[in-house]
C-alpha positions as CSV (number, residue, x, y, z in Angstrom):
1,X,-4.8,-7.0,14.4
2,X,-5.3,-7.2,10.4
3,X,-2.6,-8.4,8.3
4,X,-1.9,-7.5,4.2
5,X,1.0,-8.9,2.3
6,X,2.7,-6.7,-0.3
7,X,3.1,-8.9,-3.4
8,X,6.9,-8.0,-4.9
9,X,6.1,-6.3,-8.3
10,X,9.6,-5.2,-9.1
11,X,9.5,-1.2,-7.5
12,X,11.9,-1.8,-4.6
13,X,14.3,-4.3,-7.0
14,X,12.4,-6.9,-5.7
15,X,12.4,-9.1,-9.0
16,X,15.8,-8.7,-9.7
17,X,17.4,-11.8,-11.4
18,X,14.0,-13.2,-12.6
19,X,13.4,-13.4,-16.0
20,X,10.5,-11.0,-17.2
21,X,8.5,-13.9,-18.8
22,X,8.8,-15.6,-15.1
23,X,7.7,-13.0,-13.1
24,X,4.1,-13.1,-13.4
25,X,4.8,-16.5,-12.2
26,X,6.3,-15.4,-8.9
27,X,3.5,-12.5,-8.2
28,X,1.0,-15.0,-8.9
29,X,2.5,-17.6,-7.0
30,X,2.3,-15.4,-3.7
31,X,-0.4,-14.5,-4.1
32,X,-2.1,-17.9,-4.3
33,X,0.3,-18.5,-0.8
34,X,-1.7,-15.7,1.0
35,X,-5.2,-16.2,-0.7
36,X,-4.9,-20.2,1.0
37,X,-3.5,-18.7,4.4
38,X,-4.7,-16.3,6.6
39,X,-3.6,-13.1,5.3
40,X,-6.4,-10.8,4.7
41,X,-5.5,-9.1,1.9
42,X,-2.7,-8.9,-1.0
43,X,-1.2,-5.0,-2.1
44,X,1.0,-3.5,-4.5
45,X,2.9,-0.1,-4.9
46,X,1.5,1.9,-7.7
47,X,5.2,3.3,-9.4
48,X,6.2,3.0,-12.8
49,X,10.2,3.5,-12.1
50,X,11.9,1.4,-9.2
51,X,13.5,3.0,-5.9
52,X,15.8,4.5,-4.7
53,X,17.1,5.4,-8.1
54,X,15.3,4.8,-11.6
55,X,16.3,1.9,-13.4
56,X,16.1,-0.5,-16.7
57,X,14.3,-3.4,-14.0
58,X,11.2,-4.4,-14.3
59,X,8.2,-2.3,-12.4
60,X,4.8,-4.1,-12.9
61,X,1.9,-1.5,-13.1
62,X,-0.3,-1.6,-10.2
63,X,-3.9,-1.4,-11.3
64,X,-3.0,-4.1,-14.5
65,X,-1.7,-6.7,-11.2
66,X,-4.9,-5.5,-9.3
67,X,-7.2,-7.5,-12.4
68,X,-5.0,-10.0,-12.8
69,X,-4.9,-11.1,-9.5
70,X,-8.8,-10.4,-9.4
71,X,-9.1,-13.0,-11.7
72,X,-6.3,-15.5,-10.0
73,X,-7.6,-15.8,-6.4
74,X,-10.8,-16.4,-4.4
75,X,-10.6,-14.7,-1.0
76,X,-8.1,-11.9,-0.2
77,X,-9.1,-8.6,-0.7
78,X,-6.9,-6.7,-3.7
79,X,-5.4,-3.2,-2.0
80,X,-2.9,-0.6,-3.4
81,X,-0.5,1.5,-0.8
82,X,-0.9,4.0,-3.1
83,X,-2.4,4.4,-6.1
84,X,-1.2,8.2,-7.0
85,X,-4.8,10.1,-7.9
86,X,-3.1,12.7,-10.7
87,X,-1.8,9.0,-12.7
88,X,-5.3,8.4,-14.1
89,X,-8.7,10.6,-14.8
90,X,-10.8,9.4,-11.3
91,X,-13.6,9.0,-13.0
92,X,-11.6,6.5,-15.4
93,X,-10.1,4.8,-12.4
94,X,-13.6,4.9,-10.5
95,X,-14.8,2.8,-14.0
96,X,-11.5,0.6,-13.6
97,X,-11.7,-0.3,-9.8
98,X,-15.5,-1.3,-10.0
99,X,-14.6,-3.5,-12.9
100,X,-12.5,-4.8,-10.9
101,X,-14.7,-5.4,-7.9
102,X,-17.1,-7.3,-10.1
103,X,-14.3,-9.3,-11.6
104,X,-13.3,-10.2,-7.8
105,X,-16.7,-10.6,-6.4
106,X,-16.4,-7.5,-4.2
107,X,-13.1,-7.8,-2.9
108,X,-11.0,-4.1,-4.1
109,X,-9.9,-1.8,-1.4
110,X,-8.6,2.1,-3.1
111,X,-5.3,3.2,-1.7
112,X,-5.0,6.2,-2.8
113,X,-2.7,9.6,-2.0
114,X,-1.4,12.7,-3.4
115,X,1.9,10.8,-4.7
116,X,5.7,12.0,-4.7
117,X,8.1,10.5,-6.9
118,X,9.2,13.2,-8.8
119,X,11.3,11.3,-11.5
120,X,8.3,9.6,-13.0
121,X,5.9,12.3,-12.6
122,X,8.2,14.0,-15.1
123,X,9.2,10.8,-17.4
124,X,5.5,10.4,-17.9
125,X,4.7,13.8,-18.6
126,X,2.9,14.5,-15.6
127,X,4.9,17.5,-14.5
128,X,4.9,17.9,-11.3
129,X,2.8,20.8,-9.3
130,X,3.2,21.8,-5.7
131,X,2.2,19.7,-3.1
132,X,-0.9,22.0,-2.7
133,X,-2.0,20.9,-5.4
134,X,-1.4,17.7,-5.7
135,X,-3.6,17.4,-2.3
136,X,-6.4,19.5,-3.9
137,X,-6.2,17.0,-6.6
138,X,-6.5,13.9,-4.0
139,X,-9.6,16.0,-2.7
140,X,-11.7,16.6,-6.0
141,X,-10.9,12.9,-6.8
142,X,-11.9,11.1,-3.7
143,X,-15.5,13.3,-3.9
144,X,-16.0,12.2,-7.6
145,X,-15.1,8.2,-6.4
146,X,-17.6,8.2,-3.8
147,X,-19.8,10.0,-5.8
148,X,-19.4,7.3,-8.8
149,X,-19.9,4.4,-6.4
150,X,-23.3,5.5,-4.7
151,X,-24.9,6.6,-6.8
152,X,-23.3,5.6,-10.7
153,X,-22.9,8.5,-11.7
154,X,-20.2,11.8,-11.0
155,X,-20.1,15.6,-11.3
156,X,-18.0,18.0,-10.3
157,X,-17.1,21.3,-11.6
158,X,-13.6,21.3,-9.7
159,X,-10.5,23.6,-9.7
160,X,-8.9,20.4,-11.5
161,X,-11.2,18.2,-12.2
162,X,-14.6,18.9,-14.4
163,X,-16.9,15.6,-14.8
164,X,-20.3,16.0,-15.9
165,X,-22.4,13.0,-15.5
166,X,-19.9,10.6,-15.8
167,X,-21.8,7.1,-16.0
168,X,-19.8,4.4,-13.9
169,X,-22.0,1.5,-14.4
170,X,-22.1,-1.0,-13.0
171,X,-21.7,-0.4,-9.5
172,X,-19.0,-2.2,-7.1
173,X,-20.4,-5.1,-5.8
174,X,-19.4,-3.7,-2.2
175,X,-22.4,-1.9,-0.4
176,X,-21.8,1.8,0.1
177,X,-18.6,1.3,-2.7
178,X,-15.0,0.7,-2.4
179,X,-13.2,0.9,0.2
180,X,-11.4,4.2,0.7
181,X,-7.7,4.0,2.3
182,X,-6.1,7.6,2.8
183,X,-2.4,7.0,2.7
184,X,-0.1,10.0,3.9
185,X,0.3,11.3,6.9
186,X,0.6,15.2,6.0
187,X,-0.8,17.1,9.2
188,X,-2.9,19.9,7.9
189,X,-4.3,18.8,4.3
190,X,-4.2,14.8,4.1
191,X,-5.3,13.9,7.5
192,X,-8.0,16.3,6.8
193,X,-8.7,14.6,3.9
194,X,-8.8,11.5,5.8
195,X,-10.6,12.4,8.3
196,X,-13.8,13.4,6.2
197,X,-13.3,10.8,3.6
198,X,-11.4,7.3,4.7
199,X,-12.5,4.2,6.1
200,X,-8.6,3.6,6.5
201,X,-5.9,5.2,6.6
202,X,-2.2,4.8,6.4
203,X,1.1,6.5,8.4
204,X,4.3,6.1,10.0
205,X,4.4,2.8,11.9
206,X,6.8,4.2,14.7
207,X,5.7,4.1,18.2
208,X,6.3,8.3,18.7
209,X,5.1,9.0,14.6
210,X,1.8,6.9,15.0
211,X,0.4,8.1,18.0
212,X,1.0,11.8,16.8
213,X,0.1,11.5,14.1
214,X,-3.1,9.5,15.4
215,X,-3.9,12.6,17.9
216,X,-4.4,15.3,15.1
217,X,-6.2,12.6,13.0
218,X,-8.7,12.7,16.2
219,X,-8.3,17.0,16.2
220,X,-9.5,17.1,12.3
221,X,-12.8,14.5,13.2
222,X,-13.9,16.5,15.9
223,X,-13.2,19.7,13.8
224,X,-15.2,18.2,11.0
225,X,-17.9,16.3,12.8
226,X,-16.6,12.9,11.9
227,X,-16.3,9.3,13.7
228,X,-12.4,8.7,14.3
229,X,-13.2,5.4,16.4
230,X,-14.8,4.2,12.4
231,X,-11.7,5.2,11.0
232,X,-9.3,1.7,11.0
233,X,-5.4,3.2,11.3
234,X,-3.0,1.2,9.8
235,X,0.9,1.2,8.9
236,X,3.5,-0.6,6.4
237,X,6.4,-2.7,7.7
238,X,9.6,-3.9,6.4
239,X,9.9,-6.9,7.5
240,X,12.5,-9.6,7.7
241,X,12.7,-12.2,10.2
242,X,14.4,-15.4,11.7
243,X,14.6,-17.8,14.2
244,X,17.5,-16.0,15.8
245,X,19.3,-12.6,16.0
246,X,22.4,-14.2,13.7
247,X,19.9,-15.8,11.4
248,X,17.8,-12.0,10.2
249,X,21.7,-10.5,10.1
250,X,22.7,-13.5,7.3
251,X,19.1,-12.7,5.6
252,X,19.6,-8.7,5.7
253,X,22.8,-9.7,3.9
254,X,21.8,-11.6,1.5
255,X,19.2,-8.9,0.2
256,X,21.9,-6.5,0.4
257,X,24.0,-8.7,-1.6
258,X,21.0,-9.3,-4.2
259,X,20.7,-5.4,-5.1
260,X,24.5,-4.6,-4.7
261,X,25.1,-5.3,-8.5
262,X,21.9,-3.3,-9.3
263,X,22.5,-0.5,-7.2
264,X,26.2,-0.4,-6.3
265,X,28.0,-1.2,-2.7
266,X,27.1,2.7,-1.8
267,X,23.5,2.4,-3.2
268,X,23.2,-0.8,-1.7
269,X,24.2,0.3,1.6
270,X,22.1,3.0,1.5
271,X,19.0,1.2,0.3
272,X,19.7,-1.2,3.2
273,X,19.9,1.2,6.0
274,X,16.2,1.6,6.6
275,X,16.0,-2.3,7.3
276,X,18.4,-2.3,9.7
277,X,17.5,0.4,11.7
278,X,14.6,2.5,12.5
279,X,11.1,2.1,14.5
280,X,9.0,1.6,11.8
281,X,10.6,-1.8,10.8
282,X,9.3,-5.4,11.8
283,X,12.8,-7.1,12.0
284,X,13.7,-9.6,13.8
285,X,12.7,-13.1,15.7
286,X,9.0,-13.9,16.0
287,X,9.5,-12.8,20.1
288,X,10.9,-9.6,18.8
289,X,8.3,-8.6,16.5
290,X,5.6,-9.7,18.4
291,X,6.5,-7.6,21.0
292,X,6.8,-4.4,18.7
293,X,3.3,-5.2,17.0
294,X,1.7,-5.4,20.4
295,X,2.5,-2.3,21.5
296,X,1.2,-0.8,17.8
297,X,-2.2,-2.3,18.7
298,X,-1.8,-0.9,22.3
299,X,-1.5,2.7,20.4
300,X,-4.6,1.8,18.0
301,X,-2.9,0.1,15.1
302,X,-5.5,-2.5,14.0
303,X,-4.2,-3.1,10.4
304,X,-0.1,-4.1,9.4
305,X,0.8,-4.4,5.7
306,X,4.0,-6.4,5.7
307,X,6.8,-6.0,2.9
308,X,9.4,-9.1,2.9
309,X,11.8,-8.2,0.3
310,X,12.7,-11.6,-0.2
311,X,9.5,-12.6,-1.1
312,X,10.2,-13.6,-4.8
313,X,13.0,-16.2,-3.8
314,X,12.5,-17.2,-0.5
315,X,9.3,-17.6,1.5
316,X,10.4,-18.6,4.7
317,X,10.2,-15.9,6.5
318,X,6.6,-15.3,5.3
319,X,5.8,-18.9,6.4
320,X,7.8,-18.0,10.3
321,X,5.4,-14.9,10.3
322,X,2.3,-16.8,9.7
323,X,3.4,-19.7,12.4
324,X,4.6,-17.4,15.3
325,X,3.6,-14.0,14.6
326,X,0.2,-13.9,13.2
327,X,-1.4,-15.9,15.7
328,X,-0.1,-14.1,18.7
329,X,-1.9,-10.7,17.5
330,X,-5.0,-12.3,15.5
């Protein structure tokens, strides 16, 4: 199995109680952990308000982190889980993300998906069309991405987007161009999508959810003539963990005590509830999430992007995952 580390950027109140003019400090900081340890790659959410509810607290925009850390580390590839295609022109971010591949010797992965958040769809003047076409969107952009990384140049007269030999120059560094992760597990349009376009892709990370979705995933390949066994699946996890069943309770309290002046007891509560129950978690003792992994890779995951939400203050439980969990699943 694969492993990515989400670097805490400040979407999921992960940053609270930092200074601003520190932050950079603690993004950087991680990511200079997992760049010197065995993590394969580093990722970020690509949101401009923070979750569950918009606030004044700082969200760090994804694509500016992805340069920056470009430009900060050596070996970890530089993923996003997901950039939102309607955010930015693609053949503007297809310009951005090779940039960025040179600037990281040929080390960007594209996350990329139809998006949701409502709120800062309509903040930033986005609007915020039907899901139908938001996928259509996700479509058009993918085709003028690949196009723009094989051969440096993109046209397409689309239903949304219209590009007429738009010059992306230079090419990625990466042979055949960036990486493409379809993130989304919707069962008629995006695993379609996926299916004809990804390298990766991204879905629920329960047991029941992954293998289902997995199956139709396999239905949408052999509809479409593609190779699902070149397709690597792969999921996000929550993770906290601790030597002992007592120990992750005391550290899911202390996040919930972090966000409870940010978000309220009720909010906080709420925001908590998802860590402390659910399939699609890795909480826990080492034993405990080993286990649960293991019987992912049994169903086909082969790649685990891992969120500690006390990443910015405490890296302990990152350093008990790479000592006991890591190695048992490498």
């Amino acid at each position: 199995m694969r492993f990515g580390l989400f670097i805490p950027q400040g979407w999921r109140h992960d940053l609270v109680g930092i200074d601003p003019a520190e932050q950079w400090a603690a993004m950087s900081g991680l990511s200079a952990h997992a760049d010197a340890g065995a993590w394969e790659s580093i990722w970020v959410y690509d949101h401009f308000h923070t979750v569950p509810v918009p606030s004044a607290e700082a969200t760090h925009e994804a694509w500016t982190l992805m340069s920056a850390f470009a430009a900060t580390t050596s070996r970890v590839r530089l993923g996003q889980m997901c950039t939102c295609m309607s955010y930015r022109n693609p053949a503007y971010l297809a310009k951005v993300a090779s940039t960025i591949d040179i600037i990281s010797g040929g080390r960007v992965e594209m996350g990329i998906g139809a998006g949701w958040y409502e709120h800062e769809w309509r903040a930033y003047g986005y609007g915020f069309p039907r899901a139908g076409e938001r996928l259509a969107r996700l479509d058009e952009g993918v085709q003028i991405m690949q196009q723009a990384w094989t051969t440096g140049t993109a046209t397409l007269d689309g239903q949304h987007y219209q590009v007429d030999g738009a010059i992306v120059r230079p090419l990625p560094l990466q042979e055949g161009g960036i990486p493409i992760w379809i993130a989304g597990g919707g069962e008629k349009v995006t695993l379609r999508i996926a299916a004809q376009y990804a390298n990766y892709t991204n879905f629920d990370g329960s047991p029941e959810g992954f293998t289902h979705k997995s199956d139709l995933l396999r239905e949408h390949c052999a509809t479409l003539g593609t190779d699902f066994d070149a397709i690597v699946r792969s999921a996000n996890y929550n993770t906290v963990i601790a030597a002992t069943e007592a120990e992750v309770a005391d550290r899911l309290d202390a996040i919930q005590d972090r966000v409870t002046p940010y978000l309220g007891e009720e909010g906080a509560a709420s925001f908590m509830a998802e860590y402390r129950s659910g399939t699609a978690q890795a909480v826990g003792t080492p034993e405990q999430i080993v286990e649960r992994l293991n019987g992912m890779k049994a169903r086909g995951l082969g790649y685990a992007i891992h969120y500690f939400p006390e990443a910015a203050y405490d890296r302990s439980g990152i350093e008990l995952f790479e000592r006991e969990v890591m190695p048992a699943l490498l």
